[in-house]
Every structure is written in C-alpha cells, then in structure tokens.
N, C-alpha and C positions, 0 to 999 in steps of 0.2 A: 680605828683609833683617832685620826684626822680628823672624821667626824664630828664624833662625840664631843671631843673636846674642844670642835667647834662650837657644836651645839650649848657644848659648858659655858664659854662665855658672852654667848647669842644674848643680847636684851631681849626681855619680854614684851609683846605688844603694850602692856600697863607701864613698863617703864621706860619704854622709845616713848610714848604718847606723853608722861611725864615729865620727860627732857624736852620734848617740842613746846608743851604748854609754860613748864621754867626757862626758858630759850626765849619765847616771842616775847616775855614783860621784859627780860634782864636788859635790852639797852635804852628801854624806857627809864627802868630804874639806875641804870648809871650816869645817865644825863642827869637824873632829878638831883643825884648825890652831888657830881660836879658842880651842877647851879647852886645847892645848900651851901658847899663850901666856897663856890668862890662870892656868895655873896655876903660874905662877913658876920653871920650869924653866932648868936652864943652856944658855945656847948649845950647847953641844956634845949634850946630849939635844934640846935643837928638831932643831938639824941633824939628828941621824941618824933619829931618830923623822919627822922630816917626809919625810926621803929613803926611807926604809922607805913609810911611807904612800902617798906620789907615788910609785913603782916599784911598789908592788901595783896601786893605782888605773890605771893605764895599761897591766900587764899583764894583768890580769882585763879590761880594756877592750875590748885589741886580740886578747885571749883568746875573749871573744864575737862577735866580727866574725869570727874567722876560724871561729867551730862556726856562724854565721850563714851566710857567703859560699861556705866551700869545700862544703858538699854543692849548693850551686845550680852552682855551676861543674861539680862532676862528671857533675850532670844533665844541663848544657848540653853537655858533651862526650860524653855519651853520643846527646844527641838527634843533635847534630852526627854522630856516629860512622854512627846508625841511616840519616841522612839521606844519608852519603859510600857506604852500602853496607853498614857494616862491622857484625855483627852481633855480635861477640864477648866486646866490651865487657859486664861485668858491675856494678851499685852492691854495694857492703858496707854491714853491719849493715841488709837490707832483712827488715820487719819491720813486721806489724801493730800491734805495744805502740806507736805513738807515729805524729806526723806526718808525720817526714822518715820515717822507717822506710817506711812506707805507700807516698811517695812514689817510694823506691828500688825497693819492688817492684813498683808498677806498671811504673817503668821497664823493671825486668829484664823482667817478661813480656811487655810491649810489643817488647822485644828477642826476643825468643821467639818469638809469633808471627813477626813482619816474617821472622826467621829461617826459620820453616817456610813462610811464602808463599812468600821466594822461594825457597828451596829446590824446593818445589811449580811454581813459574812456568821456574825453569829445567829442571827437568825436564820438563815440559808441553812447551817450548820446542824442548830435545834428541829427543824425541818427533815432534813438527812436522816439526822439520828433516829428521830418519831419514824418515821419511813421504814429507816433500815431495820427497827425493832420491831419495827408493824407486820411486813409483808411476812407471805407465808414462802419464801423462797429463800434459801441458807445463801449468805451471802460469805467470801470468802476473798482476804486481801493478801497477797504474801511478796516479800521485799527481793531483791535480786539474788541475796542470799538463797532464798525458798523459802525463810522463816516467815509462818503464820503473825502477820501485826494488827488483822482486823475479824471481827466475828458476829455475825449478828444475833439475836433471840434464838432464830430458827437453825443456825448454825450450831447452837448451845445445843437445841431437842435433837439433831440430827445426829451428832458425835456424842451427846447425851455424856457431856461436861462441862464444867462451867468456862468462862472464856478467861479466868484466871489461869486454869490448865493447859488451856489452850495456847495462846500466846506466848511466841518467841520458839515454838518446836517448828522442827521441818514440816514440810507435806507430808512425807513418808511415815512420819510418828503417828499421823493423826489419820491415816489411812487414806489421804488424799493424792498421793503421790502421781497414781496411772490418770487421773481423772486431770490433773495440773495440765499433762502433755497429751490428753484427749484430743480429740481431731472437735472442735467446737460444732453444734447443732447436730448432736447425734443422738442419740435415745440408750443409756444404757441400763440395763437390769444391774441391780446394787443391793445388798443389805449393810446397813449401817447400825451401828449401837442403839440408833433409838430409833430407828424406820427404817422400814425397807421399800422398794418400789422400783419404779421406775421413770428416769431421771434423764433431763435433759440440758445437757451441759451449754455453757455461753462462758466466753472466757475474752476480754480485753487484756490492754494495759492504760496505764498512767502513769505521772509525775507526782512525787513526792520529795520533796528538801532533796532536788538534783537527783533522785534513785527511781530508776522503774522498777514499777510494782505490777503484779497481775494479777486481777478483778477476776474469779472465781464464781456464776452461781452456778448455784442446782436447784432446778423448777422440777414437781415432782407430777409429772403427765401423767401417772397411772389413772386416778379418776378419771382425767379426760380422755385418755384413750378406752376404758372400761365404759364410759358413757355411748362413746360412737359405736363401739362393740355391741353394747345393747341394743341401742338403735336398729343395729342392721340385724342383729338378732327379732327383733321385734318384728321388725318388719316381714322377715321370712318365716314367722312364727303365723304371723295374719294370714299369708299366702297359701303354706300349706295347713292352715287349717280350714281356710276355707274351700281350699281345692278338695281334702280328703276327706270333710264331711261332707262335701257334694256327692263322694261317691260313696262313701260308706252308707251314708242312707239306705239309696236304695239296692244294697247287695244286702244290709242287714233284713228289708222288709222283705226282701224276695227268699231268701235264707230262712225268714220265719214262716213265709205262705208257705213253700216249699217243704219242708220240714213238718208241717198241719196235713198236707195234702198227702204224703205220704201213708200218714197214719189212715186215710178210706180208702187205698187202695189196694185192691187184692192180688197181693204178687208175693214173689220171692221173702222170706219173712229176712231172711241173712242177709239177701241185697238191701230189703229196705231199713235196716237195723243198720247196716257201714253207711248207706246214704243219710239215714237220720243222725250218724255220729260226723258222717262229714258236715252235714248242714248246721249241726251243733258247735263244733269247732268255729267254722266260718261267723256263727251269730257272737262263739265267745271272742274273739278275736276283733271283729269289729267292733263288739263291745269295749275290749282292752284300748283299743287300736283311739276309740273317741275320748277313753278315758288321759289317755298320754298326752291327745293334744289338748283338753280343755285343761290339762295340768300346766300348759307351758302357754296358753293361753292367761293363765292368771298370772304366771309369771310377766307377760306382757302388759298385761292391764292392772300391775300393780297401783294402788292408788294410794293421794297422797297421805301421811302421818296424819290420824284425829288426836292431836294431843290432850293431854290430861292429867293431871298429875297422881302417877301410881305409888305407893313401896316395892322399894328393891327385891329385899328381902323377903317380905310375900310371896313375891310374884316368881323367885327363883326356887324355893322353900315349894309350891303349888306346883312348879313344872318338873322337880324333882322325882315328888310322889307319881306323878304319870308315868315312870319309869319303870315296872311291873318286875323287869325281866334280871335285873339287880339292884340292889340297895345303892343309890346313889347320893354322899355325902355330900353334906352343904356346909363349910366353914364361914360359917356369916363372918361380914367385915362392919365398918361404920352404916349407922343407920341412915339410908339414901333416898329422899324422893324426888322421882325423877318428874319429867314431862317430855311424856311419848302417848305413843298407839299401845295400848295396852296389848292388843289383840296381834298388832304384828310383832309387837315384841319378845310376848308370848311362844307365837311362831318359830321366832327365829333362834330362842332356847333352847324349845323342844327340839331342832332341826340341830341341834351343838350336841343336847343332852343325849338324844339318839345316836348320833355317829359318834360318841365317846363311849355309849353303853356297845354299841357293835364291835368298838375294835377292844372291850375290856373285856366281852365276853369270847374273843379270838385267843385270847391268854391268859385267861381266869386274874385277869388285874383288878384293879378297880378302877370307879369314876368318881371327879369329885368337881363342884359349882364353888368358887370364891370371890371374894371383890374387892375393892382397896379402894380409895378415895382420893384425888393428890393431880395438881394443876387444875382444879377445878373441872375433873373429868373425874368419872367412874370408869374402872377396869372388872371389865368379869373373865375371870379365865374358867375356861371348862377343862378338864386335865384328866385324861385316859393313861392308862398302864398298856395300852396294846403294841402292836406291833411298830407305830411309827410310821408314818412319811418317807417312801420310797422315794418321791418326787413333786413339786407343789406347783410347774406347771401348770397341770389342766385342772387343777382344781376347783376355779370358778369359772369353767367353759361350759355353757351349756351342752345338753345331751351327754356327755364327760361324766362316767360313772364307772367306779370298781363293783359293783354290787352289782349280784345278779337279778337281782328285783330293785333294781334304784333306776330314778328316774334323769336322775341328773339336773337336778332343779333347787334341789336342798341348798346349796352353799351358795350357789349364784342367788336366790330370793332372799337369800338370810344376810348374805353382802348390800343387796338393794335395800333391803330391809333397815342395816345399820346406815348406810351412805343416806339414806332418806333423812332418819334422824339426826344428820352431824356426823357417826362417827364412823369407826372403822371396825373393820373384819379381817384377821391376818389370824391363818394357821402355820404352827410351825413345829419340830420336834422339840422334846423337852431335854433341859441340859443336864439336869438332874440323876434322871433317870431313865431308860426305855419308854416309847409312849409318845404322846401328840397331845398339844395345847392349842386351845380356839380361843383367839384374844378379844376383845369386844370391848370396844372404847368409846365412851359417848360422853359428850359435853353434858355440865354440869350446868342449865342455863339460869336466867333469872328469875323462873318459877320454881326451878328445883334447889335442896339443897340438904347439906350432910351434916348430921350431928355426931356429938360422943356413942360409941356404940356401948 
C-alpha cells in the first residue's frame, strides 16, 4: 500500500520535464515583470508586454517538452513496433551529428537486423517444414508431458491419420509409447496402421519455449536390409550354380551313355531293367536338379523394368482367365494406365493369382483381383478364402516354401518385381474374414494416370 500510493502521486517523466522547462524561463520572466513595473509604464504597455512575454514563456516552454518527449515516444513505438513483429517502422533525421540522431540510428539498424533474422528464421523455417514434409522417414516431436506437438507427412502415412488427430494425445494413444523409451539404433520389426516393416529408431532431445521435448524418427530399413539380403543371395546363387552345373553335366552325359549301353548288352534282363531305372532316375533328377537352379538363377539376373504404358484392367482381367483350376473374380476399380514392364508385371500376378487359387482350393473358397486408386498410387489386392497365414516370417526368403512342388522363388521375384517398379509387396491375413490378402502398391507416375471408371 506504501507503494502504490507512492507511485499515485509519483510525477510523470512528461510532467517532471514540464516543470523543468516552466522552471528554467520563470526567473527570466519575473525579472522582465519587475523591470515593466518599475519602469513607469502605462497599463496598457504592462498588459500587452506582460501578455507577450507570458505567451512566449510557456510557448518556448511547452516547445522544449515536446523536442524533449516526442523522439522518446517514437522510439518507444518503434521498439514496441520491433517487439509486435513489425520491422518496417523507420526514425527520421537518424544521424551521427548529435545524440537523439545517434540514438534514431541505432534504432533503425536494430530494425534492420531483427528484419534480416527473421527473414533468415522464417526461411530456415519454410526450409524445415519443405524438408520435414519431404523425407520419407516419420518424424515425431512430443513435449515433457509425452503429448505428441509435431508430425510430419510420413508420420500421417504411418499412424495413417491426419495430424489433426494426432496432436496433443500421449505416445501411448498413438501406439508409440515402447518405441519413445526404445534403446535408440536398434532395428525393430513393427506393424503400423498404414505400414508395416522394419524400423530403425533415432531419438534426441531439444528446447522449446524453456520445455524439453523428444525428437522421435523412424527410418524404415527393410528395403535396405532386403537389398543386402539379395545380394548375398545372389551371389551364392552364381556359386552354386556354377559349381552344380559343373557336375551335373557330366553325371547327366554318362547317366545317358550308360543307360544306351546297356540296352546291347547281353545280360541279366532284371538287372539291366533296375539299372536302366536307376540310370533313368539319376538323368531325371539331374534334369530337375538344373532346372531349380536356372530357376533361382533368373531370380538373380532379374533385369531392369522396359517400361510402357499398359491397362490395368486388361492386364488383371488376362491374368485371371489363366487361372483354369477356378473361376477367379475380377471386381474392376477406376480405369488405370500404368507404366511398367508389362511382362514382369504379368509375372508377378500370375505368381499372387496362383497362390490365392492354392490356398482357395484348400477350402473350397474363393479368389478374387481388385484395385482402388488414391495418393496417386494404384492398390491391387489379390484376396483368398483359404486357410490364412500361420506366420509371415519366411515368406520372402529364398528356397522358403510350404509346397511340395514350389520352389521358393514366387514371392521373393514378385517382391523384386514390385520394388523394381516403385512399389511394394506385403501379404497379410484378411480382417474380414478367414483367408490371406497380397497387397501390391505402385506409384501412379507421370506417364500413368486414372480416370472415372
């Protein structure tokens, strides 16, 4: 209270400055008064001469108050201006000849700079954002709380929500929770609402308005780990084939001399009938035997996409009818032309539409080819009624096969096949119903494109 009501009858710097500048004339102007009077003047010269005098006196007064007052106000308006944002504000007559002058230029260049920082910060900014919307790694900010405050593009595809939804829920809402307090550079296997894979964590912090926050990505290794996989597949692919077709040659040529010679010789007709079935077996076998590796040999020497631009729905509608052993339905979606390899893409159909007819004919279900159109990607899902996905593991390992006549190549070249052209290969069970979905996603590029269907 002391205070305050100090403060209440505190002068204002406008009216302390006021009393200094009526202060320094008033004993000029009572001398002038004394001199008027005592020097015998008539009323009418006091009056006007005093009114003269008192009308300068208070106008040279309130004349210095205001060259006093108004450059501190314009500064304060500029500081004020600099401090709302607004940089555009300029002082007049700024100028080293003199104090205020001094004072107006530093303002101005004060304005100047702040001007070109943040000029500099919003474009840093605009920069970030292009960036963070750009990359293909989900980027993730969340405040001391744990509440989600930042999300990028890829972040949206990943949680496969919009960043409206996103924002202000916990980790734990958003199924990020174990991944928050992850052990950082570790690889983990993950499915997520809109991808699945695997995922290699990186995790900071930072400052924000005094609060740390913690800088969340997820880079998605699995291509890259499936490429180096290949590789070394490949490589051992070259090795034993050329080792096994060293030897299979000449065991098959001698298997067939062999097998001829017997027939002019005059012996045992039983013995030579088990030795021409054994030598029979060994020619079919190494026949099998060359056939398995030049199988996994193409798989090696896949080559690269001849693009083209084909129909979707042709080309799905053509691979359907190949399908003999049941009627496999085609729910056309929008009309699609793409640009691919006609011939591998083909392939890699037929190699979907096969193993949906296998597992539809396990359960007397059915099979069925659709597509959809949306992010400027095409979706084809192949969708069986069979028995479903025990485990999805080994299902793109090469030699890795449930069938007893499969070779193990089908889903690994049909993966190559889509990764070649852009997209991706992901099987999984269906939620629907009993049964397994082959999903098949390929970019929509600048030759291709999707009409009303």
């Amino acid at each position: 209270m002391p205070n305050e009501r100090r403060r209440r009858y505190m002068l204002s710097y406008e009216q302390r400055i006021t009393l200094l500048a009526v202060g320094a004339g008033l004993p000029g102007v009572i001398a002038a008064f004394w001199l008027l009077l005592a020097g015998g003047h008539s009323a009418k010269t006091l009056w006007t001469l005093g009114i003269l005098i008192g009308g300068a006196w208070l106008a040279l007064a309130f004349m210095l108050r205001e060259r006093i007052v108004r450059p501190l106000q314009t500064i304060s308006n500029m500081l004020a201006a600099l401090r709302e944002g607004d940089f555009s504000l300029r002082g007049r007559r700024a100028g080293i000849e003199d104090a205020l002058g001094l004072a107006m230029l530093e303002a101005n260049l004060l304005g100047e700079t702040l001007k070109t920082q943040r000029l500099g910060a919003l474009e840093a900014t605009a920069l970030l954002r292009t960036v963070m919307a750009e990359i293909d790694v989900a980027v993730f900010a969340f405040d001391d709380a744990g509440e989600l405050r930042l999300v990028n593009r890829a972040g949206e595809r990943l949680l496969d929500q919009p960043r409206e939804r996103l924002l202000g829920k916990p980790a734990s809402a958003v199924g990020l929770g174990d991944l928050v307090a992850a052990e950082p550079g570790r690889v983990h296997d993950r499915a997520f609402p809109g991808r699945s894979g695997r995922w290699e964590i990186h995790r900071t912090t930072f400052r924000q308005d005094g609060r740390v926050h913690t800088l969340l990505v997820l880079a998605d290794v699995s291509r890259t780990l499936r490429e180096e996989e290949l590789q070394a597949w490949q490589r051992l692919v070259r090795v034993l084939s050329h080792e096994i077709n060293n030897s299979l040659a000449p065991i098959k040529s001698l298997a067939d001399s062999l097998r001829k010679t017997v027939d002019r010789l005059p012996t045992d007709r039983a013995a030579a009938d088990d030795l021409k079935r054994g030598l029979g077996i060994i020619v079919g076998r190494s026949d099998a035997l060359s056939r398995f590796m030049a199988s996994y040999v193409k798989l090696a020497r896949l080559p690269a996409p001849r693009r083209a631009a084909l129909d979707l729905g042709s080309l799905v509608r053509r691979v359907a009818a190949l399908e003999v052993r049941l009627s496999v339905a085609v729910t056309p979606g929008q009309d699609v032309v793409l640009a691919g390899d006609a011939d591998q893409l083909e392939q890699l159909l037929i190699n979907l539409v096969r193993n949906a007819a296998d597992a539809a004919l396990e359960t007397g279900g059915r099979a069925e080819v659709t597509w959809r159109v949306a992010n400027r990607a095409v979706t084809i899902d192949v969708l069986d009624e069979g028995p479903g996905l025990t485990t999805t593991a080994n299902l793109f390992v090469p030699f890795f096969t449930t069938k007893t006549d499969g070779s193990g190549i089908g889903l690994v070249l049909s993966r190559q096949i889509a990764e070649g052209h852009g997209g991706v290969l992901t099987l999984e069970n269906r939620g629907d119903r009993r049964g397994c979905v082959a999903r098949l996603v390929l970019p929509l590029g600048s030759s291709a494109g999707a009409g009303a269907a």
